[in-house]
Structure formats: C-alpha cells, structure tokens
N, C-alpha and C positions, 0 to 999 in steps of 0.2 A: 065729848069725853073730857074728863078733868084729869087732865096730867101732874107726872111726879116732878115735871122740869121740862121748860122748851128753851132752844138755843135760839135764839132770833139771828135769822139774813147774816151769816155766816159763809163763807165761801167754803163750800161743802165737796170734802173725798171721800167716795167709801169705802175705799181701799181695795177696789177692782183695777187703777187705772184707768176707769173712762172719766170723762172731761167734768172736771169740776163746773158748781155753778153756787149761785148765792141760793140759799135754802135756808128752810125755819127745822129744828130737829124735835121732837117731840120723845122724851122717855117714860114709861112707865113699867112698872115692877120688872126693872132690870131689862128691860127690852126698850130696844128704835121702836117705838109705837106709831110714828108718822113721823113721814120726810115732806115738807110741802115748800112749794115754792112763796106761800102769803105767811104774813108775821102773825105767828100767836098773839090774840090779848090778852090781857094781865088775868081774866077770867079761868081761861084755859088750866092755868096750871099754881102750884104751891111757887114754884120758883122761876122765876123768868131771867134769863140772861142774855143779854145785850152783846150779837158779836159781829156787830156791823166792823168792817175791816181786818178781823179773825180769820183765821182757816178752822175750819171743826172736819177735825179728823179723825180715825181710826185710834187706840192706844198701839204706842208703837211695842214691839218684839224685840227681848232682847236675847237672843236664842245662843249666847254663850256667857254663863256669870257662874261663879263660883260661891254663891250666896248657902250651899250645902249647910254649915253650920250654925252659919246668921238668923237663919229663918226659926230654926228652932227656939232663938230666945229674945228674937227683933223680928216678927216678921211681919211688919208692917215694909220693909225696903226701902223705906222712903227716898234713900239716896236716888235710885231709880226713877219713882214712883213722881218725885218731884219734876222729873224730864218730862216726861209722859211717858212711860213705859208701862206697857199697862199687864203684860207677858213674860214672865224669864224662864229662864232653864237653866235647871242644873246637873250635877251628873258629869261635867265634861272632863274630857281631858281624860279618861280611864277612871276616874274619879267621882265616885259618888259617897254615899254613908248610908245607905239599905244592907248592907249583908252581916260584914266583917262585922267583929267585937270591937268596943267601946276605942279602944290604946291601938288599934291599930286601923282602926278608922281613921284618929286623930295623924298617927304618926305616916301615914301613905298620904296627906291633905296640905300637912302644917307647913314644913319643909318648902316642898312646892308650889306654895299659896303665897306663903309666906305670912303667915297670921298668926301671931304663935302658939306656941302647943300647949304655955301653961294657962292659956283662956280658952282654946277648943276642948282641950281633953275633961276639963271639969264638968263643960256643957255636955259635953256627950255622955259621960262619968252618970249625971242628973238626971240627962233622958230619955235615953236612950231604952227603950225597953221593948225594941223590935228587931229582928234579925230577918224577915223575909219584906220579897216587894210589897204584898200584900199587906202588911201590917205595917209597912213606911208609911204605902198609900192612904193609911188609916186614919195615922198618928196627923199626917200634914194637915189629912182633910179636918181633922178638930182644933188646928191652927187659927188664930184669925188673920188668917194673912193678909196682906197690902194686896200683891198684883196678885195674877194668876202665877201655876205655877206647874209647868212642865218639865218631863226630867229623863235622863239619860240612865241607865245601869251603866257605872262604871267598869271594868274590865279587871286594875286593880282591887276593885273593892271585890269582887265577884272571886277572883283566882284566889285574893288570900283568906278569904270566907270558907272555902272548901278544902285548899292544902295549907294552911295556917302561912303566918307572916313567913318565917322561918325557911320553909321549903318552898313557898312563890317568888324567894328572892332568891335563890341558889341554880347558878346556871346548870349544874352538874343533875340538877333533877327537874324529870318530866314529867309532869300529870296522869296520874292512871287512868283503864280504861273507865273504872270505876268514878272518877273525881270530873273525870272529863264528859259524863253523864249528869252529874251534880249541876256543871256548872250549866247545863242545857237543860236540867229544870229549872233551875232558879233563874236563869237568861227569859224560859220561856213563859215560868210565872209572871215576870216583869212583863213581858208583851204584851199578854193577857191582861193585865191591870191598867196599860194603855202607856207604857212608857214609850218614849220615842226611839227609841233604839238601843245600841251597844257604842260604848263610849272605847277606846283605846288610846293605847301610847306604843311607842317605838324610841321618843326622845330622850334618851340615856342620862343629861343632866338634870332628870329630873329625879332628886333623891327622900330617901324616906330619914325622917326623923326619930327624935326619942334612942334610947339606950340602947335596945335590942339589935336591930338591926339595921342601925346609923348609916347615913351613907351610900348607901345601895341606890341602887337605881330602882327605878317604879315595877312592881309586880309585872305588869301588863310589857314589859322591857322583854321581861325573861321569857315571852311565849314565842314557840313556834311558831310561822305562818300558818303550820297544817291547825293550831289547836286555835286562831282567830279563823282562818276559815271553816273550821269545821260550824262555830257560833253565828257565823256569818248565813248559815243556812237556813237558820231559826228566824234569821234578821229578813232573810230577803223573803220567803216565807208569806211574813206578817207585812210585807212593804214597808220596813221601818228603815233606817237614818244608822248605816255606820258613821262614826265621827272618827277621827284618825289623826296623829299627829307623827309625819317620818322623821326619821331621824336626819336632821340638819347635815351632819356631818357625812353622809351617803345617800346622794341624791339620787340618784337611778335607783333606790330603795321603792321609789315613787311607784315601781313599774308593777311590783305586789300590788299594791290598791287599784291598780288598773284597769289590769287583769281579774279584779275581785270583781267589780263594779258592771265589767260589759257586760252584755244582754244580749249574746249571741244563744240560739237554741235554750233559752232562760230568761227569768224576768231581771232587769238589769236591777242590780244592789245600788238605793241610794244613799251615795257617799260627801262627806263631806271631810275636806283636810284644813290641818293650822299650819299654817296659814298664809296666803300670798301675799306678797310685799315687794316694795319695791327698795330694797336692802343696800344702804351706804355700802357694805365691806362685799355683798355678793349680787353685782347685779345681775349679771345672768339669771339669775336665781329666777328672776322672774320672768324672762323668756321660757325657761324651761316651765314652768308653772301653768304659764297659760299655753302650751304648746299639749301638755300632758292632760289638761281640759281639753281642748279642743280634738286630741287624738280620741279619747275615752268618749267623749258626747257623740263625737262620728260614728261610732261603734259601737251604738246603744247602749251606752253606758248613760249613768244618770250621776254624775260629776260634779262638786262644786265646791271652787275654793273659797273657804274664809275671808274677809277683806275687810280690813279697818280703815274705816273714809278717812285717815286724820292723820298727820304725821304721828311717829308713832318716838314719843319722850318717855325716855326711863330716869328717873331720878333716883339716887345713891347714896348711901350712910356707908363713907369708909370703903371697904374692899366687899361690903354686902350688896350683891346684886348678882341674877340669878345667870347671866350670861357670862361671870366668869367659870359657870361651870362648866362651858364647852372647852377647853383647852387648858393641860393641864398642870398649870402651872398655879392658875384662877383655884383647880380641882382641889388643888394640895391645902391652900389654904381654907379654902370654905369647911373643908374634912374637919380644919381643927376646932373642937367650941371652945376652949381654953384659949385666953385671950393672951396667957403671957408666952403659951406655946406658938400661938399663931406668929407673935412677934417676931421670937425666936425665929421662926422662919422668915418671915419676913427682912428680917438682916443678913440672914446667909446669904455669900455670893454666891455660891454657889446657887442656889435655888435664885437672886438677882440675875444672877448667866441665861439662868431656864427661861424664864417671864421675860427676859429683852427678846430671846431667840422665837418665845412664840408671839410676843407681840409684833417682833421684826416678819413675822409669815404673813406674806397678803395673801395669797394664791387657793390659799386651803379652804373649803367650802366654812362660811362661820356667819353668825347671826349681827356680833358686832362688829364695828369695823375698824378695832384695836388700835385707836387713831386718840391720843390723849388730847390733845389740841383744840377735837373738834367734842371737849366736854370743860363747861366752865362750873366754875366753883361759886356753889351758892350760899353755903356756911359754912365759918372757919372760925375755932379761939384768935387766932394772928387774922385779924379786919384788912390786913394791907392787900390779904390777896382775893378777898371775894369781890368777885365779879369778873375775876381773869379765867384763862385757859389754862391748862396744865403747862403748857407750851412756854407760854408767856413767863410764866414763874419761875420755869428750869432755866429758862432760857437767861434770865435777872442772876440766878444762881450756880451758872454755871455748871449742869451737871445733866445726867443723860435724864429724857422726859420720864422714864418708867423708875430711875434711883429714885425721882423728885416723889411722883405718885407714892409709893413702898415707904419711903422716908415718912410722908406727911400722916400716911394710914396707922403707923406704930408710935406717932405724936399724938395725934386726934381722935384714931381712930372713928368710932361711928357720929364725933364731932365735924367729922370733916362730909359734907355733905355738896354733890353737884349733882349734874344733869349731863345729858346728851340726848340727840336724836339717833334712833337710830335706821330708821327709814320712812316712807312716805312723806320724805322730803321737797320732791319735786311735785308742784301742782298740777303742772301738763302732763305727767305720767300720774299720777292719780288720778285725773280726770278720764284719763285711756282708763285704764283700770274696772274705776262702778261702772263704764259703759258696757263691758262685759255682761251681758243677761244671766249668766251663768256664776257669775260673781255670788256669797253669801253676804250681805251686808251687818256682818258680825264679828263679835271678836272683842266686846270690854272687857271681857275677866272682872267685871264686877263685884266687888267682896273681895277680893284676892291682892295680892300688890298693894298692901295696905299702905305704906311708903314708898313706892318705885311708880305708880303711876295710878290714872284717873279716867278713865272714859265711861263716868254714869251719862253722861251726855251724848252717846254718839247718834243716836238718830239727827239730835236735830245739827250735830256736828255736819251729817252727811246734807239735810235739805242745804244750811248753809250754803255748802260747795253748790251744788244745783242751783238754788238762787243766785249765787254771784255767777255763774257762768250764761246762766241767761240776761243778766244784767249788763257784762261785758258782751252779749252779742253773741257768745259763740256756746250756744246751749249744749251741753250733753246727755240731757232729756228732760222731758215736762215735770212741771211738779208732779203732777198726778203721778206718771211715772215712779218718781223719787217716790212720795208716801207709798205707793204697791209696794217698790223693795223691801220698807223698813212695816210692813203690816203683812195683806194678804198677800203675798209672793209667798211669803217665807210658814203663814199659817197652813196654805192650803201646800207646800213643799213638806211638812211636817205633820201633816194632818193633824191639823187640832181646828177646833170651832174658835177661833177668835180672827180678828188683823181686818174685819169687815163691818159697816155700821148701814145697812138697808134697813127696811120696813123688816120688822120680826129677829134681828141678829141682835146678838147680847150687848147691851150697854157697855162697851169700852170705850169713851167717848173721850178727845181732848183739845182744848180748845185755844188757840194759839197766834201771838201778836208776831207775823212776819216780820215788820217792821223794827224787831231789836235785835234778829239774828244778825246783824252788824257790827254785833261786841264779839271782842276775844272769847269763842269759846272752849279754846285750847289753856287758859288760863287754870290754874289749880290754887286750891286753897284745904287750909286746914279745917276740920269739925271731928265731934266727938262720935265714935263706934258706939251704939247703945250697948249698951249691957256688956260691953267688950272693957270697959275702963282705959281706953286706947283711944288716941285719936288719929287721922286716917286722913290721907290726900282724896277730897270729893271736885265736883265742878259747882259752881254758884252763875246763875244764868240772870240775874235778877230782868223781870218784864215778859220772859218769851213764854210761856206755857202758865196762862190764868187759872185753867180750870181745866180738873181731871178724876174722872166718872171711871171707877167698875162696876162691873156688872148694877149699872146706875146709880151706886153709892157715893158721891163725891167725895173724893180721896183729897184734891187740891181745891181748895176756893181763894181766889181772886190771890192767888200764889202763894195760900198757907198750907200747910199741912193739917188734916182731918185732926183733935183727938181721940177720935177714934177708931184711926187707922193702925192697923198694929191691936187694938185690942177689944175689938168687936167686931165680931163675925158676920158676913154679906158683903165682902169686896170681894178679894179674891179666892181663887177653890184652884183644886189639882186637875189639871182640864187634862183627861186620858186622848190621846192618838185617835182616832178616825180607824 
C-alpha cells in the first residue's frame, strides 16, 4: 500500500497507557493505516519522517481554553496547535457565544477573559449570524479550523439568551416556568448536536462588561441551585460533563456539586470543578479539595478536579488583575473605568484604611495571598526599581508596602507592570497532586489572559514534571501514564473520538524530541494575536514538538507552522460527544 506519510522507529504511545515501544506509524487519508514494528522504505509513502529517539504520540487535549471568539476569525490556534495540541474546548466557565446576541455575547466574555471588548464585539458584530446550538455547530464546522474543536454550552450565555442581559443579572428576579423550559430546549438542542455538556459559574468576581450592565457579576452567579439542577437533568440524561466553578469565597458551597454528582439510586452526573490548587494565601484549600473528591468518588459520584501541572504566575499592568476582584477594596477600584476617577480613589485614606485592613486579613478564604513582597516588578518608567519586590522599595522609602503599591499605580499606572505566583509553588505537593487518578489534567485558559498569563504549553509542561521525577528516581508514574492523562483519559472522560492513535483511529499524530524538555517551559514571551491587532503573552518551546498531523493533515513541519492552517479546510472539525 502507498502511504500519505510514515513515521519511522519512533518510541510509540497510543494513548491507552499500555507500554510503549519503538514503532514505524503509517497514515493515510486521515487514519493510522499501520502501526508496524519494521521501518517503512522510502517506496511506501509521499513522505517519510525520521523519528529515531522521538516519542510519536497521540495530539494532546486541551479540554479548557477560552478560544470562543478567536476561532471565529483565527482559527487556525496555532498558539496551541504549535505544542501539539491537537483538541480544545470551549464554552467554559458558564461561557460560551451559541445563544445570546452579538453585545452581550461580547460583554458576559470580555470583562472576564480579559480580551477586550472593542476587538471581540466587532468580531462577533461581522459574524455572528446564528443564535441556536445547531446553527453554531454549523457556522464552526465551515470554519477551517487548526485543531479540533469541542465545546461546552455555557450557562451565562444560555440564561441571558432566554431572559435578556438585564433580568439574568438582577438578583431580585427568577426565571419563569416558561423561560426555565426555554432554557432545557436549547440546553437539550445543544446535547443533541453533541456538545459536551453545561458549563457554569458561581465565582461572583467574575463581572460583565460594556455600558449596560457593567459590573455585575456573571449571569450564571444569579441562578438558584433548584434552576442548575433542574438543567442538570438534561446533563446527566445524555452522560455529559457538568463543569462548575464555586465560589472561592464559600467553601463548603462545594457540598451543592456533590450532592449533584453522586450516583446513589441514579446515574452519577459527571462533574468537573476550577479548580484545585495548591494556593500560597489558602492552603487548606487543598486538603479540602481532594477530601471533597474522594468523599463524592466513594459515593458513586463521578468527580474530578481541574489541575494545572505548573506553578500557577499571574502577571499585572497596574491595579489590572482579575484577583483584586475578590475583596473589596480591589472591587472598588476595578468598578471604576475612568482613569482620573480611579485615581481619585486611589488617594483617599480613607479607601488606603480599607485596602491595608483587607490586605492586612490572612484568615479569610482568598485566591491570592495579598502578600506584596512576594510579587516583583517587571516594568517601570523609574528603572531603579525593576527587578525588586514591593517590599523591598517601601521598605528604601520608608512607607507602609500597600501606600508604596497605591502610590506607584496612580504614577504608572498600567506602566507599572510585575508578577507573582500564586500557587503550584511547591514541586513535592505538585507531584502529590497529577498522582491523583482522578485529577483533570487542565486548566490553560488559553485565549483568555491575554496579559496576566500563558499556559498554551501545558501538556508538555505536565510530561516535563513526569520526566524529571523519574529522572531523580523517584517516578510519580510512567510516561505512558503521563501521555493517557493529557490524550485518551480525558477523550474517552468526555466522550469524544480523539486522544488515541491504533490501526484505524484518526490521524492526530505528534511527534516529539524528549530530549529538550529540559528548557524553561514556564518562561513567557510576547507575539502578535492574529487578527486581534494585540499582542499577547504565548510560550516559545523552540526543539520539542517537530511535527504535528490532524486528521493527517500536517499542521507543524520540522517546527513550522502549515500556511495553510488556519485557512484550508481538512485539519480540524467540531468532534460531537459520543
């Protein structure tokens, strides 16, 4: 047989987790057409590639990215697409763009993504020319998309589709019988189409943009438990994937999803929450985390937390970052978009009184761990002080660490740019962590955080940690292992056809030099957003990922990017649910 492409003596996963071996990989018209243990000759195929001391692996899944708007006018993803990522999903977070109109699509997205509003709303403004799952699924699948691309109905997108922006965000009203029927067809249309599930929110800092209804907290905020579970039924039903994000600030909230998820006298609802961490400012946080898995999984419940393999660095313009919206002092100012008003407050003692007294609170359940010290300064107009800590400079300046921050924000403002970590600090408790079977090995926000942070890398983020712990001797499981998590674990957890490469399964193929995951892959660099006229903190990996096949189409060659990914059609498609 004459092949489209074979991979030669490759050390080959197929994303089952059984025991790798050196293998020849054979594709044609988009399928593993032969897996053979002998080397193809040159005869055999148009393209022959050489991956003697390679792994050839599965394309990995990246089963939480905010890519919702990108795709529409980039959808090639290359950011991804360049890791090997050969899979994303969107929809998270309560969040999708199937339902709702154009302005309020944008303004429930922008806010919380952080992408801004006067480049999503135009995109959507252009293309937006579908209002049901059905017709999303339509629009995507004439896309020429990069990876595949699977998706969530978001929760906000859903509730203010049916009771407009206006009344989904007003605690004082509740969804009629009538709206709350709406929202279980269009939930159950989406099923049907093959969406993966119902996305929500409970996280209150997460606020909506644009004029109207500024400020607010996300649609999906203002539901009763009785009106997610009643959606919930539709969900489990179909065996599909609630995703869930509690509210930070009220942890025993946990005990609603819990309860949602067991599988007592019923099929257990599978669940997934954002996300467990091992958190500088709350550690407990994560005892409670994996206690509340392991209670739920005992009890037939089908349970699994989120988990980003990598410390987890947020970087900052000014007083813009999304974690001063949990306390309210952070709240006050983000509220204001006038820069001279923001000031203004920012001077008052009085409101200085407020922001010392809560940054002075450790005790209170919080994300970050309002510790200025432990965030240093990466740009500054005054050079003398980048590369210090907050600490360090009040400290020169004699004055309390939170005056100095307040001070510098209404001199610089979004000139003044640092960083912090703010969890997945420690590598022995990370390590604990992916050993978790039940762990989701996801969580980039990919597209999202266009400034604050960068995990298009995390798969091979995650083999990294795996390879160096077997290196030092003390493994926390086999590669093999490691590839299942970040491919078929998570495909056949989602029911979708991809994350596996045997005889007859679709060409998502990627082919990778182990031997350079020994560079910094936590490092971040700038590049331009296509079509966004924005440029955007990505990861640059240079050496590790040569070559990368959808649906047998070579997307990467010898680590460039296709051109014609992104705008010819036969890589990726909208892969429905199982």
């Amino acid at each position: 047989m004459k092949y489209d492409v074979v991979i030669n003596q490759g050390r080959y996963f197929d994303g089952t987790g059984k025991p790798s071996a050196i293998m020849s990989v054979a594709i044609k018209d988009g399928r593993i057409a032969k897996v053979s243990p002998t080397t193809f000759d040159a005869h055999h195929a148009d393209q022959i590639i050489d991956a003697e001391g390679m792994w050839i692996t599965p394309g990995f899944l990246d089963t939480h990215t905010h890519y919702d708007a990108e795709l529409l006018v980039s959808p090639s993803l290359s950011e991804s697409v360049r890791h090997g990522v050969t899979t994303v999903m969107v929809g998270s977070c309560s969040l999708s763009m199937v339902c709702s109109q154009s302005e309020d699509a944008s303004d429930i997205f922008t806010r919380v993504e952080t992408v801004p509003r006067e480049k999503v709303l135009p995109i959507l403004q252009r293309t937006k020319n579908w209002s049901t799952p059905t017709q999303w699924v339509e629009h995507v699948s004439n896309l020429p998309l990069g990876p595949n691309v699977i998706s969530m109905l978001g929760h906000s997108d859903l509730r203010t589709s049916v009771m407009g922006l206006s009344r989904a965000t007003d605690k004082a009203v509740m969804p009629s019988e009538d709206e709350l029927t709406q929202m279980e067809a269009v939930l159950e249309e989406a099923l049907q189409q093959g969406f993966v599930g119902l996305s929500t929110m409970c996280l209150k800092w997460d606020k909506v943009d644009g004029d109207r209804e500024w400020s607010k907290s996300l649609p999906s905020t203002y539901a009763h438990w009785s009106e997610i579970a009643r959606l919930n039924q539709l969900v489990r039903r179909y065996d599909r994937v609630h995703q869930g994000a509690p509210d930070a600030s009220a942890p025993l909230q946990i005990t609603q999803y819990m309860r949602e998820c067991i599988g007592w006298f019923r099929r257990p609802l599978k669940t997934t929450l954002i996300s467990q961490m091992d958190l500088k400012g709350s550690v407990y946080l994560r005892i409670l985390t994996k206690l509340a898995s392991k209670i739920t999984n005992l009890c037939r419940g089908d349970f699994r937390w989120q988990l980003l393999p990598t410390p987890f660095t947020v970087y900052a313009d000014g007083i813009d970052v999304v974690f001063f919206e949990e306390f309210g002092a952070g709240e006050m100012a983000l509220d204001l978009k006038d820069a001279v008003a923001r000031n203004a407050l920012l001077k008052d003692e009085q409101y200085r009184r407020e922001f010392r007294a809560f940054y002075g609170e450790k005790l209170s359940p919080r994300v970050w761990q309002r510790d200025f010290s432990d965030a240093v300064i990466l740009e500054c107009p005054d050079a003398s002080i980048i590369g210090k800590n907050f600490a360090q400079v009040a400290q020169q300046r004699g004055i309390h660490i939170v005056d100095l921050f307040l001070d510098l924000v209404v001199e610089y403002g979004t000139k003044l740019r640092w960083f912090t970590t703010i969890a997945n600090h420690r590598e022995h408790v990370l390590r604990k962590m992916v050993q978790d079977p039940k762990a989701l090995i996801t969580f980039s926000d990919a597209g999202a955080h266009i400034r604050n942070m960068a995990f298009y890398n995390l798969p091979l983020r995650f083999l990294k940690l795996v390879k160096e712990s077997a290196e030092k001797a003390s493994p926390i499981m086999t590669i093999e292992q490691a590839i299942w998590r970040v491919t078929g674990d998570q495909a056949d957890w989602f029911g979708i056809d991809a994350g596996k490469i045997r005889e007859g399964d679709r060409a998502d193929v990627v082919v990778i030099d182990p031997t350079k995951l020994d560079q910094n892959l936590n490092q971040v660099s700038w590049a331009e957003m296509q079509n966004f006229d924005l440029r955007r903190l990505v990861n640059r990996n240079p050496g590790i990922v040569k070559h990368v096949f959808i649906n047998g189409q070579q997307a990467v060659n010898n680590e460039q990017i296709s051109a014609d990914l992104g705008h010819k059609k036969g890589f990726g498609t909208f892969l429905p649910t199982r």
